[in-house]
MDAnalysis code that builds the backbone (N, CA, C; Angstrom):
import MDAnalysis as mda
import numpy as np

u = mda.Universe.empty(573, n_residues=191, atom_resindex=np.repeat(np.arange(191), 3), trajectory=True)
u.add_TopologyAttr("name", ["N", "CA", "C"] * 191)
u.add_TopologyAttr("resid", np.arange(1, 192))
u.add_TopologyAttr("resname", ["UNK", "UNK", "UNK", "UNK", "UNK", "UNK", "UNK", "UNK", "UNK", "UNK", "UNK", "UNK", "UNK", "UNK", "UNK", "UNK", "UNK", "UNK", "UNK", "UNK", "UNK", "UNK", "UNK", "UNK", "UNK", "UNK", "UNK", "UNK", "UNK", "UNK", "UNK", "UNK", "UNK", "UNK", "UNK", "UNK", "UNK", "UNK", "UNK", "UNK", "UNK", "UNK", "UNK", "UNK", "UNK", "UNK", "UNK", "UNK", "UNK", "UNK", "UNK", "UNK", "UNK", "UNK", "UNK", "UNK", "UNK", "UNK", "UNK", "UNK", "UNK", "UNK", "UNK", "UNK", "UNK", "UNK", "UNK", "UNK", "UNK", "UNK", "UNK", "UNK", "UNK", "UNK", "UNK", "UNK", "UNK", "UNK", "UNK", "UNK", "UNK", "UNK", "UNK", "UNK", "UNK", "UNK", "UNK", "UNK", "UNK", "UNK", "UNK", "UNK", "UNK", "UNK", "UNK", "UNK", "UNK", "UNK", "UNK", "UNK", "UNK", "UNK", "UNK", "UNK", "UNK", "UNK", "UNK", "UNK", "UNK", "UNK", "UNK", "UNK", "UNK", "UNK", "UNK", "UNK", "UNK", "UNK", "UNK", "UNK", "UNK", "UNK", "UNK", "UNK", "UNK", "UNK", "UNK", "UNK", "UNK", "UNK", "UNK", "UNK", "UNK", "UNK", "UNK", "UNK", "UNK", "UNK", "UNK", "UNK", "UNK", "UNK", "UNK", "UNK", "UNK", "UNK", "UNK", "UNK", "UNK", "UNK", "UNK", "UNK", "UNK", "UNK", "UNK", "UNK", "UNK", "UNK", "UNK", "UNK", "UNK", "UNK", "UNK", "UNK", "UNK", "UNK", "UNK", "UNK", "UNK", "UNK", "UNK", "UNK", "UNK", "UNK", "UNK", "UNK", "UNK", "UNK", "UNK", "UNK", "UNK", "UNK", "UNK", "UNK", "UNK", "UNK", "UNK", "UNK", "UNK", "UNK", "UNK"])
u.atoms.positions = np.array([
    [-6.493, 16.048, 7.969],
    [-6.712, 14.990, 7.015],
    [-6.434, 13.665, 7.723],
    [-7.254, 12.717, 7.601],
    [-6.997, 11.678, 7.813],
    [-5.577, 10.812, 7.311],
    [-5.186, 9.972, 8.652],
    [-4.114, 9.240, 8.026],
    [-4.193, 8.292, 6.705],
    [-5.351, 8.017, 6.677],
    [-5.377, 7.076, 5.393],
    [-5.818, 7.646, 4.113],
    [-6.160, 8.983, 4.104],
    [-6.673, 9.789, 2.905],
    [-4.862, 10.473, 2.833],
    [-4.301, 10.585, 3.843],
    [-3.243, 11.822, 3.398],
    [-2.034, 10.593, 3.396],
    [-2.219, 8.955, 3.515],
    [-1.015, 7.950, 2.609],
    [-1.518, 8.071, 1.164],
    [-2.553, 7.902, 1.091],
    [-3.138, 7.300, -0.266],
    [-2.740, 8.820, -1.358],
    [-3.257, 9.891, -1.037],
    [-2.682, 10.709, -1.200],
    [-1.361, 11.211, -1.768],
    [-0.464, 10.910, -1.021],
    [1.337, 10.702, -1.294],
    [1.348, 9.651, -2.168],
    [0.852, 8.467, -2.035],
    [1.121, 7.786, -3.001],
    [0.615, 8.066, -4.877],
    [-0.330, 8.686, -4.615],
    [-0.803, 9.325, -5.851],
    [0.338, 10.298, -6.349],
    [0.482, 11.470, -5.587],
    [1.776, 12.358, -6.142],
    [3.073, 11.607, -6.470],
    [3.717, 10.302, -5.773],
    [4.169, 9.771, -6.211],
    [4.243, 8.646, -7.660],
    [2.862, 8.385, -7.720],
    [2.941, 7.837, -9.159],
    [2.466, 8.735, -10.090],
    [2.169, 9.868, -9.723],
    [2.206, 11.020, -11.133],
    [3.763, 11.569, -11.567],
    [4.765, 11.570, -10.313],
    [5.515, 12.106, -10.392],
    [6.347, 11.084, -11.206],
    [6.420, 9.687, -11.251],
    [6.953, 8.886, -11.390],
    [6.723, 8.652, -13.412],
    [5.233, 8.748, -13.400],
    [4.987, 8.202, -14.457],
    [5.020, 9.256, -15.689],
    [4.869, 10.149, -15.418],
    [5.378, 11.598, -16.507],
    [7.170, 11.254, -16.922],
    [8.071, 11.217, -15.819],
    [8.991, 11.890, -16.055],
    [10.074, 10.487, -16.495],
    [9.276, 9.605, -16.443],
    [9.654, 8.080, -16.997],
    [9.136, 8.036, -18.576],
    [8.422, 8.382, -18.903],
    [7.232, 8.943, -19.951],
    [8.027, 9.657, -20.883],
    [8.137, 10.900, -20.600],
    [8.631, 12.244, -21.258],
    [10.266, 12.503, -21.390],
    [11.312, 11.500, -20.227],
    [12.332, 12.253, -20.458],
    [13.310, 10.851, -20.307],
    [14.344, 10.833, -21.067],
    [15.233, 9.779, -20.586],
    [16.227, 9.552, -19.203],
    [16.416, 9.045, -18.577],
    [16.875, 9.007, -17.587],
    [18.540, 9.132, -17.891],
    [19.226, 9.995, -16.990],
    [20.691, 10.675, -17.114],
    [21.675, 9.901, -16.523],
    [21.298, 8.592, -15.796],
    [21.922, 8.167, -15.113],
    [22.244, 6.609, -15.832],
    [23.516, 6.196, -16.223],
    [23.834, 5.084, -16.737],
    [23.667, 4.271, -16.167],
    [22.901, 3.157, -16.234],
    [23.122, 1.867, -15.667],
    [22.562, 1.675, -14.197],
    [21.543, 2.573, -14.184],
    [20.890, 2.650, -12.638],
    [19.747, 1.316, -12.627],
    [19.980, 0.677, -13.338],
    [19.376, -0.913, -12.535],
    [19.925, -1.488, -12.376],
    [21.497, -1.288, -11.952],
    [22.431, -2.737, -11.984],
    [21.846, -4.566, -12.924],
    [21.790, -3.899, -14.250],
    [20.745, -5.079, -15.003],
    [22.081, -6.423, -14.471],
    [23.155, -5.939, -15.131],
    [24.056, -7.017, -14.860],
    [25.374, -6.814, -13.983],
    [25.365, -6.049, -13.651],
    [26.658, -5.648, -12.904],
    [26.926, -3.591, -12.762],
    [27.689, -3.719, -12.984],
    [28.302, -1.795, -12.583],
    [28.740, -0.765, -13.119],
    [28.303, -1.133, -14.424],
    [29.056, -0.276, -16.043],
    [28.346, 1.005, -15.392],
    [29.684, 1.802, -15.641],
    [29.200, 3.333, -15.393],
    [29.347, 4.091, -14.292],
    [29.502, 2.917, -13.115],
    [29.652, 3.430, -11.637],
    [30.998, 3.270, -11.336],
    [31.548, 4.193, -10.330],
    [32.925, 3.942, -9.831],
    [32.972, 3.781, -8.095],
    [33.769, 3.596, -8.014],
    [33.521, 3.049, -5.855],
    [34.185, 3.579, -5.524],
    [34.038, 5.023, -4.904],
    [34.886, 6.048, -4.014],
    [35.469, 4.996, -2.913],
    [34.727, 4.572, -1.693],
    [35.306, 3.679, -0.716],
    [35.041, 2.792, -0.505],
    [34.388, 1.924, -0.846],
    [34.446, 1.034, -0.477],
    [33.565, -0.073, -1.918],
    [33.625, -1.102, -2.087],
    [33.295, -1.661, -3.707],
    [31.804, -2.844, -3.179],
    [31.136, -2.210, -4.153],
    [29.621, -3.013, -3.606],
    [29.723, -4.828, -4.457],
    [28.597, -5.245, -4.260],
    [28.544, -6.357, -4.719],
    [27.131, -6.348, -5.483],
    [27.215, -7.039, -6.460],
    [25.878, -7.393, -7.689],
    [25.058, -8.241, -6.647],
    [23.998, -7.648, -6.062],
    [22.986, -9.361, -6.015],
    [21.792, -9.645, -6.881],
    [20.957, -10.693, -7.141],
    [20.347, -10.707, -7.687],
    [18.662, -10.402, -7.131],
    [18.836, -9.829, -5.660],
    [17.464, -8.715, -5.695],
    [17.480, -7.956, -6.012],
    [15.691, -7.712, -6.569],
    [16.025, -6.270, -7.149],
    [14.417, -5.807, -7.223],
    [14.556, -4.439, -6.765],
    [13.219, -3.772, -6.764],
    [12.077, -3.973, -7.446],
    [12.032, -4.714, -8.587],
    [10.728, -4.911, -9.371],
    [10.324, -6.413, -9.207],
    [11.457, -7.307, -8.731],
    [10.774, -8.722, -8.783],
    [11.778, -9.551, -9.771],
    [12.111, -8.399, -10.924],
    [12.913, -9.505, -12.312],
    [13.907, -10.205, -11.499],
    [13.633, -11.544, -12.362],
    [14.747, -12.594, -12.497],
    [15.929, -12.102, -13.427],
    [15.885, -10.920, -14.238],
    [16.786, -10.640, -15.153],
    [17.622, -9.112, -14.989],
    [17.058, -8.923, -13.591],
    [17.742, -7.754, -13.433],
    [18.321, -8.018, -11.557],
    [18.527, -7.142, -11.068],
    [19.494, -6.753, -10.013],
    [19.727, -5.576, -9.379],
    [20.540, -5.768, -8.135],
    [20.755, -4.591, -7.502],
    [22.189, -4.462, -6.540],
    [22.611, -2.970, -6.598],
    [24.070, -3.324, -6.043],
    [23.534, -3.499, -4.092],
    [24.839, -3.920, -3.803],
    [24.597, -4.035, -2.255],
    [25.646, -3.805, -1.852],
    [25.659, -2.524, -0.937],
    [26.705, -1.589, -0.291],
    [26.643, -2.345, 1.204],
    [28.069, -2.494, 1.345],
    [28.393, -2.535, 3.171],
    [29.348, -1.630, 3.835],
    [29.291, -1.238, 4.799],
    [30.240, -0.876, 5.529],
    [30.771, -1.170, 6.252],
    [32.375, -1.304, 6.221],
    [32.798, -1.862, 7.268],
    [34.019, -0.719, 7.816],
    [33.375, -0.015, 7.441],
    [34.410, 1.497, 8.544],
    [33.690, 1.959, 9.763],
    [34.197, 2.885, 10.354],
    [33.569, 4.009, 11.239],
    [33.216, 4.893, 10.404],
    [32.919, 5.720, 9.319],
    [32.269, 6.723, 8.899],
    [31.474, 6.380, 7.994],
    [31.256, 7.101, 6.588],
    [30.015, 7.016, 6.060],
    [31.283, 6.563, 4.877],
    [30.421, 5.705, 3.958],
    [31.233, 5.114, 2.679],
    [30.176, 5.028, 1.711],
    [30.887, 5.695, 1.036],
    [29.861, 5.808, -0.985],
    [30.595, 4.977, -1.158],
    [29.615, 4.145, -1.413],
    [30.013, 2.599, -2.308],
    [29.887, 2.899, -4.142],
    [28.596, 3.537, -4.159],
    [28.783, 3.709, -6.046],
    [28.686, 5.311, -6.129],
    [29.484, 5.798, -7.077],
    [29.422, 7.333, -7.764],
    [29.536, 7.488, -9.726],
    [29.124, 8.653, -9.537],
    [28.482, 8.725, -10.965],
    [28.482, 10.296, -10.850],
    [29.212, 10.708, -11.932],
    [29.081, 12.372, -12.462],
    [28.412, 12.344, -13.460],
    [27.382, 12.691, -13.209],
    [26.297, 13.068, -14.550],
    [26.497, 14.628, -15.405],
    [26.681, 15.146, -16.768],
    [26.802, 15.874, -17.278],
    [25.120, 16.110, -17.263],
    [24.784, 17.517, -16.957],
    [22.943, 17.794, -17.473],
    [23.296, 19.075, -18.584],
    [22.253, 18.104, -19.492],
    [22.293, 18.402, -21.317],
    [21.103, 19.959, -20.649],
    [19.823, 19.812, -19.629],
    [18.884, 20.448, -19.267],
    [19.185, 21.567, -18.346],
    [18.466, 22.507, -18.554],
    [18.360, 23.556, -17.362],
    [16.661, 22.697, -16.703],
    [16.779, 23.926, -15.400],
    [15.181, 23.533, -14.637],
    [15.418, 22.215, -13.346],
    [14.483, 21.919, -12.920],
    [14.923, 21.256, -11.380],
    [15.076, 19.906, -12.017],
    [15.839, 18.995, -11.347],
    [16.313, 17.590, -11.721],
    [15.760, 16.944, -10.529],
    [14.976, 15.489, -10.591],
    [14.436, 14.843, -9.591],
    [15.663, 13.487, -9.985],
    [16.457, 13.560, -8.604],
    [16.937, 12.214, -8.220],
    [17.021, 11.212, -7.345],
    [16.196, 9.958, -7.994],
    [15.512, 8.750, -7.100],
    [16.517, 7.511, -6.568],
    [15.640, 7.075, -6.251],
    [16.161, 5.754, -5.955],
    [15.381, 4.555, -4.992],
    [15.662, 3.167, -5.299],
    [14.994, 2.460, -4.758],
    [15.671, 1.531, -3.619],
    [14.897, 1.634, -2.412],
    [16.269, 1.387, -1.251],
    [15.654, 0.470, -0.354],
    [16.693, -0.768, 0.063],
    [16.270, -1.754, 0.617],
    [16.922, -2.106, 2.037],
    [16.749, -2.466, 3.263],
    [18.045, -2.803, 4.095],
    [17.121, -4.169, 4.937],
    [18.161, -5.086, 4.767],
    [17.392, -6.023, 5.410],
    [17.697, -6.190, 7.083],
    [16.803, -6.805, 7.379],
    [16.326, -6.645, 8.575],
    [17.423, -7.238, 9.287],
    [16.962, -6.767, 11.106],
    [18.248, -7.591, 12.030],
    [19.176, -7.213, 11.688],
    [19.635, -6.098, 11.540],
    [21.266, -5.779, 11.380],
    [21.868, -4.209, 12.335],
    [20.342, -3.690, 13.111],
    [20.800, -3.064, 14.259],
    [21.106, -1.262, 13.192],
    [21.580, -0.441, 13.820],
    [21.567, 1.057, 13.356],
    [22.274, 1.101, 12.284],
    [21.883, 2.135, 11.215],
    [22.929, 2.325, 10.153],
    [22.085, 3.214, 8.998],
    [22.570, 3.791, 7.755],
    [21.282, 4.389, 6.965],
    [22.108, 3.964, 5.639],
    [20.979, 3.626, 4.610],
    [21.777, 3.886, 3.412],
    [21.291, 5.510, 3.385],
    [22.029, 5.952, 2.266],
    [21.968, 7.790, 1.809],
    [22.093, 8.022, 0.835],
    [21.506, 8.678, 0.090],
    [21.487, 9.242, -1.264],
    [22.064, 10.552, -1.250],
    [22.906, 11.137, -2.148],
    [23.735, 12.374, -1.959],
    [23.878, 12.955, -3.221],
    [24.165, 14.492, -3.494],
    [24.762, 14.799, -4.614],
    [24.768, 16.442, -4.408],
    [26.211, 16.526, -5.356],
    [26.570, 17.764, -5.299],
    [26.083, 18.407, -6.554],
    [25.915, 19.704, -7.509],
    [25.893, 19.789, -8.443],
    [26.883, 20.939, -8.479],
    [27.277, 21.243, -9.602],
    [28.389, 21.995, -10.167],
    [28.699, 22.558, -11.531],
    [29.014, 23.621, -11.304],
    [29.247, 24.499, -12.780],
    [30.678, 24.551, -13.619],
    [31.064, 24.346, -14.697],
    [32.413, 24.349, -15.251],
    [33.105, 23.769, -14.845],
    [32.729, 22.052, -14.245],
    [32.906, 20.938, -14.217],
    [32.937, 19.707, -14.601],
    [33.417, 19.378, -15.210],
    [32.893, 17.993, -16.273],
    [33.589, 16.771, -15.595],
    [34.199, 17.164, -14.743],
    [34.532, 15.742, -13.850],
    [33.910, 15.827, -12.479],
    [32.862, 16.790, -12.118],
    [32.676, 16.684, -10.902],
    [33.506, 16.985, -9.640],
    [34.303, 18.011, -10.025],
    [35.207, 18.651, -8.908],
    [35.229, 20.290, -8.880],
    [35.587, 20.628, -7.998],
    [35.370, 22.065, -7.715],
    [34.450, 22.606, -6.961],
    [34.319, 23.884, -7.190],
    [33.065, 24.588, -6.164],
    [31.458, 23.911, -6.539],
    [30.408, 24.206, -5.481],
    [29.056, 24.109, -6.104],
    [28.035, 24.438, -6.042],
    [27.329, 24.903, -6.389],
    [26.083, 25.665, -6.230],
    [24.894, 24.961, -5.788],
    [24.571, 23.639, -5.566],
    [24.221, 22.856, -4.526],
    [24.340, 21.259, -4.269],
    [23.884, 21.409, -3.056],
    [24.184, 20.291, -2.601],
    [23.042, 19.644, -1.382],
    [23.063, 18.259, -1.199],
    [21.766, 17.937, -0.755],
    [22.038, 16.767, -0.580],
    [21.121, 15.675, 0.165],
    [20.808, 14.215, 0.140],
    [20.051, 13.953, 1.189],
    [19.443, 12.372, 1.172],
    [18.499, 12.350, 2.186],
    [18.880, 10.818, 2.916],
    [18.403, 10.473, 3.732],
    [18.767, 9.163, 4.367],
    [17.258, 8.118, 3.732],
    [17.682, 7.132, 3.446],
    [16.965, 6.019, 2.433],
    [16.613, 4.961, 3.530],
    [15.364, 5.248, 4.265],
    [14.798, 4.388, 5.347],
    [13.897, 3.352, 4.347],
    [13.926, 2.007, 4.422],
    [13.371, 0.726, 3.562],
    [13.578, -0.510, 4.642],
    [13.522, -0.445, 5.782],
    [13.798, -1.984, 6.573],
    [12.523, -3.216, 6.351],
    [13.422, -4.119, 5.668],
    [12.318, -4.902, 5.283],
    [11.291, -5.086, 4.121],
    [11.713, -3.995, 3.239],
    [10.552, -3.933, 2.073],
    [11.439, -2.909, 1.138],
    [11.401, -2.776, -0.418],
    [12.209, -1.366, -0.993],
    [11.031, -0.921, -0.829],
    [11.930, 0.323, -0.747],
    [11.443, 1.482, -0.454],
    [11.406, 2.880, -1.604],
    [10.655, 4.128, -2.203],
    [11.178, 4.605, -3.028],
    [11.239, 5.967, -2.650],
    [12.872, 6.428, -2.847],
    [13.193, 8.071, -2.637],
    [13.544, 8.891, -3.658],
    [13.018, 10.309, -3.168],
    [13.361, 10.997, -4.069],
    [13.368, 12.474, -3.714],
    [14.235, 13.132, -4.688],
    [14.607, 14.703, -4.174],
    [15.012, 15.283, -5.101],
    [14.454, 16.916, -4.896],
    [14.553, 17.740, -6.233],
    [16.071, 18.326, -6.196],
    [16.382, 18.598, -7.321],
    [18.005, 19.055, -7.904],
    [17.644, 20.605, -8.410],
    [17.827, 21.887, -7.650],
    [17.315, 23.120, -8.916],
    [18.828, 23.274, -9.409],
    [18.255, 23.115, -10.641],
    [19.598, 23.591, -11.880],
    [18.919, 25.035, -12.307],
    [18.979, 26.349, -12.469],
    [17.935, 27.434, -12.355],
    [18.568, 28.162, -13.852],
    [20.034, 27.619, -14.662],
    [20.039, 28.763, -16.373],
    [19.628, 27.914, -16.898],
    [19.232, 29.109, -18.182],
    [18.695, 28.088, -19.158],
    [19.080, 29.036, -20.399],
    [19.801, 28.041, -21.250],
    [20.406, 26.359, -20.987],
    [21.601, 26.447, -19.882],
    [21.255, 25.176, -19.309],
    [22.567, 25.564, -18.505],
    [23.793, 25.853, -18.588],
    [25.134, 26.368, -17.643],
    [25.843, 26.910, -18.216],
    [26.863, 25.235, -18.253],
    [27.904, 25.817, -19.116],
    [28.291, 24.639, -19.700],
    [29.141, 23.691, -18.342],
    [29.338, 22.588, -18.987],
    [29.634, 21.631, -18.087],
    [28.983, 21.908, -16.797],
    [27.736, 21.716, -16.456],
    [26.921, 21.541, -15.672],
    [26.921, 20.252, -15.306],
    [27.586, 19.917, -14.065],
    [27.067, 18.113, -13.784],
    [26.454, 18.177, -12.487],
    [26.449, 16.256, -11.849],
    [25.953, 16.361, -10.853],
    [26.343, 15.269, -10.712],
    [27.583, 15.018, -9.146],
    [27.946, 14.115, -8.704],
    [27.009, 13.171, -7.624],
    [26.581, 12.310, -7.952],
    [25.677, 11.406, -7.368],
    [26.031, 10.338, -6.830],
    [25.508, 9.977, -5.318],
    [26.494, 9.122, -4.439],
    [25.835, 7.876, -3.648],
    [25.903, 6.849, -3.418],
    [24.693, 6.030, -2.676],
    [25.783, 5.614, -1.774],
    [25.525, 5.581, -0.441],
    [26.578, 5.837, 0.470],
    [25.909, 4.391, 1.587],
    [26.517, 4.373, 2.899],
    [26.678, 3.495, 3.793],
    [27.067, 3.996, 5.140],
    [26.136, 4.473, 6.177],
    [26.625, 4.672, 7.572],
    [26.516, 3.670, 8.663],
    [27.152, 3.840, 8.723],
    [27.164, 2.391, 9.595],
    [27.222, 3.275, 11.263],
    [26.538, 3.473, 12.300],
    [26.190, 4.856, 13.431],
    [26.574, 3.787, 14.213],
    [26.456, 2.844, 14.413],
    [27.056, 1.897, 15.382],
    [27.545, 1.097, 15.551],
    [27.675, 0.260, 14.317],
    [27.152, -1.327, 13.959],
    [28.726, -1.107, 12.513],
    [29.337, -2.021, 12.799],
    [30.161, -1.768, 11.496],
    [29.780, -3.601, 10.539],
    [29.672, -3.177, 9.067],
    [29.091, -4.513, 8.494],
    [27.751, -3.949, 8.418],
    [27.229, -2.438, 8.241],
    [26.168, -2.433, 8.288],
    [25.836, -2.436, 6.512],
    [24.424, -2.623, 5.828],
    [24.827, -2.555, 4.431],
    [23.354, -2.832, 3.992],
    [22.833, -2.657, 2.950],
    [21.875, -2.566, 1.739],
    [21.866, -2.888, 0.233],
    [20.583, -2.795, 0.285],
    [20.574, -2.323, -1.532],
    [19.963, -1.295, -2.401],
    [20.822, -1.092, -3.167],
    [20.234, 0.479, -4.084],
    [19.726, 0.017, -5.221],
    [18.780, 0.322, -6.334],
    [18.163, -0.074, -7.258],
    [17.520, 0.940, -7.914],
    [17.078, 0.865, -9.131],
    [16.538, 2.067, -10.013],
    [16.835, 3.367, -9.664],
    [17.833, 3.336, -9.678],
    [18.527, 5.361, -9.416],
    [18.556, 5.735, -11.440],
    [17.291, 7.124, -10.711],
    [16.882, 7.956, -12.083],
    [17.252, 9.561, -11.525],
    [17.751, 9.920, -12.809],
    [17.629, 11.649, -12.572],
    [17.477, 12.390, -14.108],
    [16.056, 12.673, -13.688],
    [14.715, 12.812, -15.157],
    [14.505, 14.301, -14.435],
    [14.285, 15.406, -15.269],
    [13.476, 16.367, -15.313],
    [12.121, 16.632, -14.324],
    [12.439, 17.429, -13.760],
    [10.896, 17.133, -12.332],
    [9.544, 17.981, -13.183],
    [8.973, 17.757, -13.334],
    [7.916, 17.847, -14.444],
    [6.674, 18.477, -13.724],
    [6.779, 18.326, -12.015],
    [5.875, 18.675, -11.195],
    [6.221, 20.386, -11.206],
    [7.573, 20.631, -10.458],
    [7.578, 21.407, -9.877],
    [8.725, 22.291, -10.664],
    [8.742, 22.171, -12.288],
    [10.259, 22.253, -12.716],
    [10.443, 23.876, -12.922],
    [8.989, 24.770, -12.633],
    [9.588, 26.119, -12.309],
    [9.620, 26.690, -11.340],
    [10.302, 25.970, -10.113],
    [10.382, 25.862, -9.102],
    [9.582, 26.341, -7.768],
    [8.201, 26.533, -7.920],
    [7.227, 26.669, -7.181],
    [6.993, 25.969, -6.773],
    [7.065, 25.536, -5.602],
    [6.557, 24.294, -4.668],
    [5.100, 24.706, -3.950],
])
C-alpha cells in the first residue's frame, strides 16, 4: 500500500474510532481537559502546571504541563478510575512536547485491577505507550481488555501521564483530552 493511501487510511480508523465512542459512551475520566485547572487528578511525583494551550485551539480551555526534573520517570497526574463496564476500554490522550528541549518522552500508563477501589494491589493488566507529538499535539491511544461481564466488583484502572526525562533533566510537555470510553471497534476483542 502506498504511503499516502495507508496515512489517510489510519486517519480514517482514527476518526471512526474517535467519533462512535465520544457519541455512544461517556467518558470515565474526570476532568480530562484540564478546562480550568486539576479537579480529580492527584500528583504522584512531581505537580504539573495549568497552561493555557490546549489541543483544540479554545481560549476557554487548557492543558496540564508535566516537567521533570529527576533522573527517572515522574507521573505528574494520576487518576483511579472505577469501570461501571465489562469489554475492552480505549484510553487516549492528546500529547504535545515542544520543541528544542533535546531527549525525553511523555507516557501514558495504566494498570487495571480487580477488588480494588483505590487502585492498589495485584493486576490483571497492565500497559502504556510513549506519547511522541514534537511540535504539533499529537493523538494516542490504547486498548484496556476488561474480559467479565459485568465486571467483577471494584474493577478500576489506575491511569498515569508521566515524564522521562533519558537525558536531559527539565524535560516536560503537555497532556490534554485524556478519555477512557468503551472501544466500540474491537470491544469483543478480535483484532
Amino acid at each position: 500500500m502506498n504511503p499516502l493511501c495507508k496515512s489517510l487510511l489510519q486517519r480514517l480508523l482514527a476518526a471512526l474510532l474517535l467519533a462512535p465512542a465520544s457519541a455512544m459512551a461517556q467518558n470515565l475520566i474526570v476532568n480530562g481537559d484540564f478546562d480550568t485547572g486539576f479537579d480529580g487528578w492527584e500528583f504522584p511525583d512531581s505537580t504539573p502546571t495549568w497552561s493555557p494551550l490546549d489541543a483544540d485551539g479554545s481560549t476557554e480551555s487548557g492543558s496540564a504541563h508535566g516537567v521533570n526534573l529527576a533522573t527517572g520517570r515522574a507521573c505528574v497526574l494520576r487518576q483511579c478510575v472505577a469501570l461501571p463496564r465489562s469489554g475492552r476500554q480505549v484510553l487516549s490522550v492528546w500529547a504535545y512536547t515542544p520543541p528544542g528541549q533535546g531527549l525525553g518522552n511523555l507516557v501514558l500508563t495504566y494498570t487495571a485491577r480487580r477488588h480494588s477501589p483505590d487502585c492498589t494491589g495485584g493486576s490483571f493488566s497492565s500497559g502504556g505507550i510513549y506519547l511522541p507529538g514534537v511540535g504539533d499535539w499529537a493523538y494516542h491511544a490504547l486498548s484496556i481488555p476488561v474480559g467479565d461481564d459485568p465486571p467483577e466488583p471494584d474493577t478500576t484502572v489506575d491511569v498515569r501521564l508521566c515524564v522521562d526525562p533519558a537525558r536531559q533533566l527539565g524535560f516536560g510537555g503537555h497532556f490534554d483530552r485524556v478519555r477512557l470510553v468503551p472501544d466500540v471497534i474491537f470491544r469483543d476483542g478480535v483484532d
